[in-house]
N, C-alpha and C positions, 0 to 999 in steps of 0.2 A: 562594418562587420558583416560577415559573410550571414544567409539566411538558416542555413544549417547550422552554423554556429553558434549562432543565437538561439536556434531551439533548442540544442542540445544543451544548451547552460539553463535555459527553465525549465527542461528533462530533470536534471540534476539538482535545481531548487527544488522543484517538485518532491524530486524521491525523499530529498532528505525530511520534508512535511512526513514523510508516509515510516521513515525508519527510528526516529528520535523518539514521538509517542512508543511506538511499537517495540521498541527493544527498551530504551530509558525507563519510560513511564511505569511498564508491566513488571519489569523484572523487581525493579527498586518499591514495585504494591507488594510481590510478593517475598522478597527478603523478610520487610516490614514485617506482612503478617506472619513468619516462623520465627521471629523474634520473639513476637507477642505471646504465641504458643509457649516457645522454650521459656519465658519468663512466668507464664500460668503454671507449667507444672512443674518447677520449682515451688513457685509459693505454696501451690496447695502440699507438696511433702513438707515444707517447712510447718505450717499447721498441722499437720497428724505427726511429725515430731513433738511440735509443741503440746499437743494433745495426749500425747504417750505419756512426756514426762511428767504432766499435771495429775496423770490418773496414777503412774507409779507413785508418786508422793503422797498420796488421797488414799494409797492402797487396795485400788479398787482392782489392779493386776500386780503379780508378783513380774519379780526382776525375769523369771524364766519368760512369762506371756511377753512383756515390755520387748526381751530381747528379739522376740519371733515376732513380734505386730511391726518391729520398728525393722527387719530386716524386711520384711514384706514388702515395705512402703520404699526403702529404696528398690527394691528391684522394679515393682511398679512403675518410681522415676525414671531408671535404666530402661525399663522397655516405653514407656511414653515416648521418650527422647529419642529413641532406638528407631522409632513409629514415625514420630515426624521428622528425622533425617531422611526415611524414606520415602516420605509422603514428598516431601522436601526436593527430592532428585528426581524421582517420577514428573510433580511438576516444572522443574525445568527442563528435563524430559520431553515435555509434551507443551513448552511456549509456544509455539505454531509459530517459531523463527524458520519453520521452512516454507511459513505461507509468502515469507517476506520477498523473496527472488519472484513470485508466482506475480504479485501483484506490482512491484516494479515492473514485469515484463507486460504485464496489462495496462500498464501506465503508456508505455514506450509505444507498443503497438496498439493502441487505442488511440494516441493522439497521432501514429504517423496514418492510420486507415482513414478518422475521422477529419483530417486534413487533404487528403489526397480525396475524399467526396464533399467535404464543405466549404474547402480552402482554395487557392489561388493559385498552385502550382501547376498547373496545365497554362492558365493565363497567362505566368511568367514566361514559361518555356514560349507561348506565342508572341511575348511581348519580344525576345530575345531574337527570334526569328525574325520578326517587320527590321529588328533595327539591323542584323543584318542583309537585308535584302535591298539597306538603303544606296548602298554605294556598288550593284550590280549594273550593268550597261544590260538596257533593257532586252536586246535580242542575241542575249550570250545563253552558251550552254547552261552556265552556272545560274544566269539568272532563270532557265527552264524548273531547272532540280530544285533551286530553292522557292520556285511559287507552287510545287508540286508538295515539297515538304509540309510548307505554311499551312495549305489547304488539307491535306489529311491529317495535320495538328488540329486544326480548325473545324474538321470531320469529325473528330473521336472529340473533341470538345461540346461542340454542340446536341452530341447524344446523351452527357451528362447534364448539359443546361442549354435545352430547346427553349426558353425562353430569350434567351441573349441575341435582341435583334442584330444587335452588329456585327457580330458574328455571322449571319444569316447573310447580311448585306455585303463582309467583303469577300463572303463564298460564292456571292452570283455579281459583284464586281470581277473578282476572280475569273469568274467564268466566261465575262462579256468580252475582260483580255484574251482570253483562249478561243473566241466567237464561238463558242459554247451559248447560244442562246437558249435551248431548250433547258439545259440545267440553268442556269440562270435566273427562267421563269420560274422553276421550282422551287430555287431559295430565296426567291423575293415571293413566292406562293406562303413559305414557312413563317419567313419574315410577320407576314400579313394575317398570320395566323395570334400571332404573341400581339401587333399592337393594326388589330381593323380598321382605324381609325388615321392611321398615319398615309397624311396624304402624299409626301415623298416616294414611299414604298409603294404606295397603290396605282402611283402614275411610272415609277418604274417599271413594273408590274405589269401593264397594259403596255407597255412600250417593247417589252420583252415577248411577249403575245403575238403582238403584231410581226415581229420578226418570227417569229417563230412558222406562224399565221403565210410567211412567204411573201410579206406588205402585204396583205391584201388582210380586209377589215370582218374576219369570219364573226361567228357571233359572239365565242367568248372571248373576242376583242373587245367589241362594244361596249358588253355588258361592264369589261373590266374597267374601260373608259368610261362608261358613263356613272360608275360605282367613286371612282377618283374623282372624276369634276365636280359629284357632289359635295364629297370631302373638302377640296379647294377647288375651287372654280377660276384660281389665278395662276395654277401651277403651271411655269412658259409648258413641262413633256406635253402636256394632257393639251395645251390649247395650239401646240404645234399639232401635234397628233388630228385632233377636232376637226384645225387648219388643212390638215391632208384629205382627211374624210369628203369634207364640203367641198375639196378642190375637185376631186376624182368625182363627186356627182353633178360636177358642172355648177355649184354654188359657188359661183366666184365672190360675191361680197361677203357670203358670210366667212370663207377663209379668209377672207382679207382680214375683216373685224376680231377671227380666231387669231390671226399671226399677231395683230397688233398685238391685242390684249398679251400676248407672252411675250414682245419685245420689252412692255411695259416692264417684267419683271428682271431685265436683264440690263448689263451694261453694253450700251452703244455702239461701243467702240466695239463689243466683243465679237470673235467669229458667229456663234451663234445668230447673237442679232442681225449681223448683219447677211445671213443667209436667209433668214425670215423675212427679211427687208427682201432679199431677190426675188421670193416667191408672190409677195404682195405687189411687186412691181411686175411680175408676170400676168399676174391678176388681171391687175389693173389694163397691162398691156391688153388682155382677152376679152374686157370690157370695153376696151377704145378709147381708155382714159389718158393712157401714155405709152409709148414705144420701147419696148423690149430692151434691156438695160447693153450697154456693149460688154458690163462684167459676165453677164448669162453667155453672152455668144461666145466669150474670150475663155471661158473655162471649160474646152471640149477637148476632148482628145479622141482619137481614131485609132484602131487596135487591128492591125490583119492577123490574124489567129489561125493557128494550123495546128497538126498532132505530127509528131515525128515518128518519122514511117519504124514499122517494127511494133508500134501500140495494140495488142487486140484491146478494140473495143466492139459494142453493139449500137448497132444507129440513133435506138433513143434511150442512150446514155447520158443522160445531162452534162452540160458545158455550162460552169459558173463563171465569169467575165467582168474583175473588179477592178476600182480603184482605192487605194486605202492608203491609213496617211504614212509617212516615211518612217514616223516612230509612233509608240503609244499605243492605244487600243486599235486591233486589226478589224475593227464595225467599217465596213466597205464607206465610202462615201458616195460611191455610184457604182452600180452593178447591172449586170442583163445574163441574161438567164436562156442558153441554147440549148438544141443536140448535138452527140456527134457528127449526126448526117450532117449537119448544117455547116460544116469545117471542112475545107479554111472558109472564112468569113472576115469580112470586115465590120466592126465592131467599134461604133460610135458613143462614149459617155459623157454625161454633163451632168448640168441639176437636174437637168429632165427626169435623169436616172439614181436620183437621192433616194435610201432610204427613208429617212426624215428629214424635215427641216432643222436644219444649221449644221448637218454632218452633210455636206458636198463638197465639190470640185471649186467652188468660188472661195470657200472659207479656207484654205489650205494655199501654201505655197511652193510643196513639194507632193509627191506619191510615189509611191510604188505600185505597178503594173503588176495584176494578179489574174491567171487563168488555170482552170483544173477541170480536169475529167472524174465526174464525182465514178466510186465504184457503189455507193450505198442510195446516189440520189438526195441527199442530202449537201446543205448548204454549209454543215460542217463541217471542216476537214478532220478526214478518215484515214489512218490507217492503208499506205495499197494505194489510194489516190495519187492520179499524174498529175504535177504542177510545172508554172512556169511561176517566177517570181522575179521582178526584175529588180535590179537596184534602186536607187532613187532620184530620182528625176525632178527637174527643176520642168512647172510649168510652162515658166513662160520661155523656155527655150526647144519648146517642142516644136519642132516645121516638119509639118507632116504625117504620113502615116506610119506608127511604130508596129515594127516585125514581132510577135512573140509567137515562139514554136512550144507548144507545151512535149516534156519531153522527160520531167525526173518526175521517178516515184518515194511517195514519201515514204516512212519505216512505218 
């Protein structure tokens, strides 16, 4: 049974609670009590009848007085009678049967307001959305409009219940699909707000910083990492992260000891781990321990990059330079970061050039080639920005250097 349906039938049990007292109950008190009337002032003329004729036989009034006391007494009854037919019409007159439509419509519209602020129907309408967005091909137009709808469902939701983490969370998953980081880090900021203590969010959180941050480890990176590790100290984001830290300040074991500890929390088999695994074997190689893996060398590609002539740009315009995966989240897997002056260039990526550990060029076995002329300077694409995007490429059938001409602008 439909959900309208079913309110609208305990709408209509309800009413009827509200109309049965109210119309049954009242009218049939007051019949009652005009009965009760009409039947007093009969008896009492029946008595000063009976009191007439007792005092005529006693002689205490003649036949003339008797005739004028006893016609009195009926008129009396006549206008008593005459008095509560009236009284009688007035109040049904005045039942307050026209309070009855006022408070049914109070009924109706009290439970549709009080539902629409304490009830679930915004969450239905979200839940209805996810399920169709289940069978969308991910990089279709249709699947664009429908993650666009989801999320300003998901927008006017959460301003009525900022408490609802998950909400929170698939507005800056949402966002991490769109490489939207900066808003990302905000609704995992919001997130962090409702539960402080959740160590999931708070290592997402710092993860989202960092990118934000341009990789590089500014302070309210740190803070936010080293706010997470306290929370869990086993979380693989936060001890990949840690692992990066210690990498870039030439503390090669304790990355090593950082990667481990988060392969710990992961499956073996997985990309991740085993991307963790390449940076600790990088390590190690920088320690003298072991020789640089041939998966590290064999996951590089070479990019000659160019602008196509006709582009005004300004020499230090930034040139973003990616690899990202064929489907799925567009979070680069390796990226480098030019001018324009600097084009054409040749253009070398690998783990070298990993954001983080377990999103690289080793874990993946397709990409897509991604170059753009930022117009804002930013790492997010904008509106006006020139791209190049290439299809999807099988790694290991790459011989050589690949031509990209950046040359469409986006809408």
């Amino acid at each position: 049974m439909a959900f309208s349906t079913l309110t609208g039938l305990l709408l209509a049990v309800a009413s009827l609670f509200v109309i049965f007292p109210f119309v049954t109950g009242r009218v049939s008190g007051r019949n009652q009590t005009s009965d009760d009337r009409q039947e007093a002032n009969v008896a009492i003329f029946r008595d000063q009848e009976a009191q007439l004729s007792r005092q005529l036989e006693a002689g205490e009034i003649s036949q003339s007085q008797h005739q004028q006391l006893y016609t009195e007494a009926q008129q009396l009854l006549l206008h008593n009678t005459a008095t509560e037919h009236a009284d009688t019409e007035r109040e049904k007159a005045s039942t307050g049967l026209w309070l009855l439509p006022v408070l049914l419509l109070l009924i109706i519209v009290g439970t549709v307001v009080s539902y629409n602020q304490l009830g679930a129907t915004a969450d239905e309408q979200i839940l209805e959305l996810i399920e169709q967005g289940s069978g969308l091909a991910e990089d279709s137009v249709e699947a664009k409009s429908w993650r666009q709808a989801l999320n300003a469902a998901i927008l006017q939701r959460v301003k009525q219940r900022p408490d609802n983490i998950y909400y929170w969370a698939m507005l800056a998953q949402g966002a991490l699909a769109e490489a939207d980081v900066l808003a990302a880090s905000q609704y995992f900021a919001e997130a962090i707000k409702v539960t402080p203590e959740d160590g999931y969010l708070l290592a997402q959180y710092a993860e989202s910083l960092y990118l934000v941050a341009g990789n590089r480890f500014a302070e309210p990176v740190i803070r936010a990492m080293d706010r997470a590790f306290a929370v869990d100290s086993n979380n693989p984001t936060i001890l990949g992260l840690k692992g990066i830290q210690s990498f870039e300040n030439a503390q090669l074991q304790l990355a090593i000891t950082y990667w481990q500890g988060a392969i710990q929390g992961l499956d073996a088999n997985s990309a991740t781990a085993k991307a963790l695994q390449l940076g600790i074997d990088r390590a190690n190689s920088l320690l003298g321990k072991v020789p640089a893996t041939a998966a590290e060398s064999a996951s590089t590609v070479t990019l000659q990059v160019s602008l196509a002539p006709g582009i005004t740009f300004a020499p230090n315009q930034m040139v973003f330079v990616a690899a990202v995966r064929a489907s799925g989240s567009p979070m680069p897997l390796a990226a480098k970061k030019l001018t324009a002056a600097d084009l054409p260039a040749a253009v070398t990526l690998s783990d070298a050039q990993a954001l983080m550990a377990g999103q690289n060029l080793s874990s993946v076995d397709q990409v897509k080639l991604v170059a753009r002329l930022s117009i804002s300077g930013s790492a997010t694409p904008q509106s006006g920005d020139w791209e190049f995007v290439s299809e999807v490429i099988e790694l290991s059938e790459i011989d050589g250097p690949v031509a990209i001409e950046i040359s469409s602008q986006r809408p």
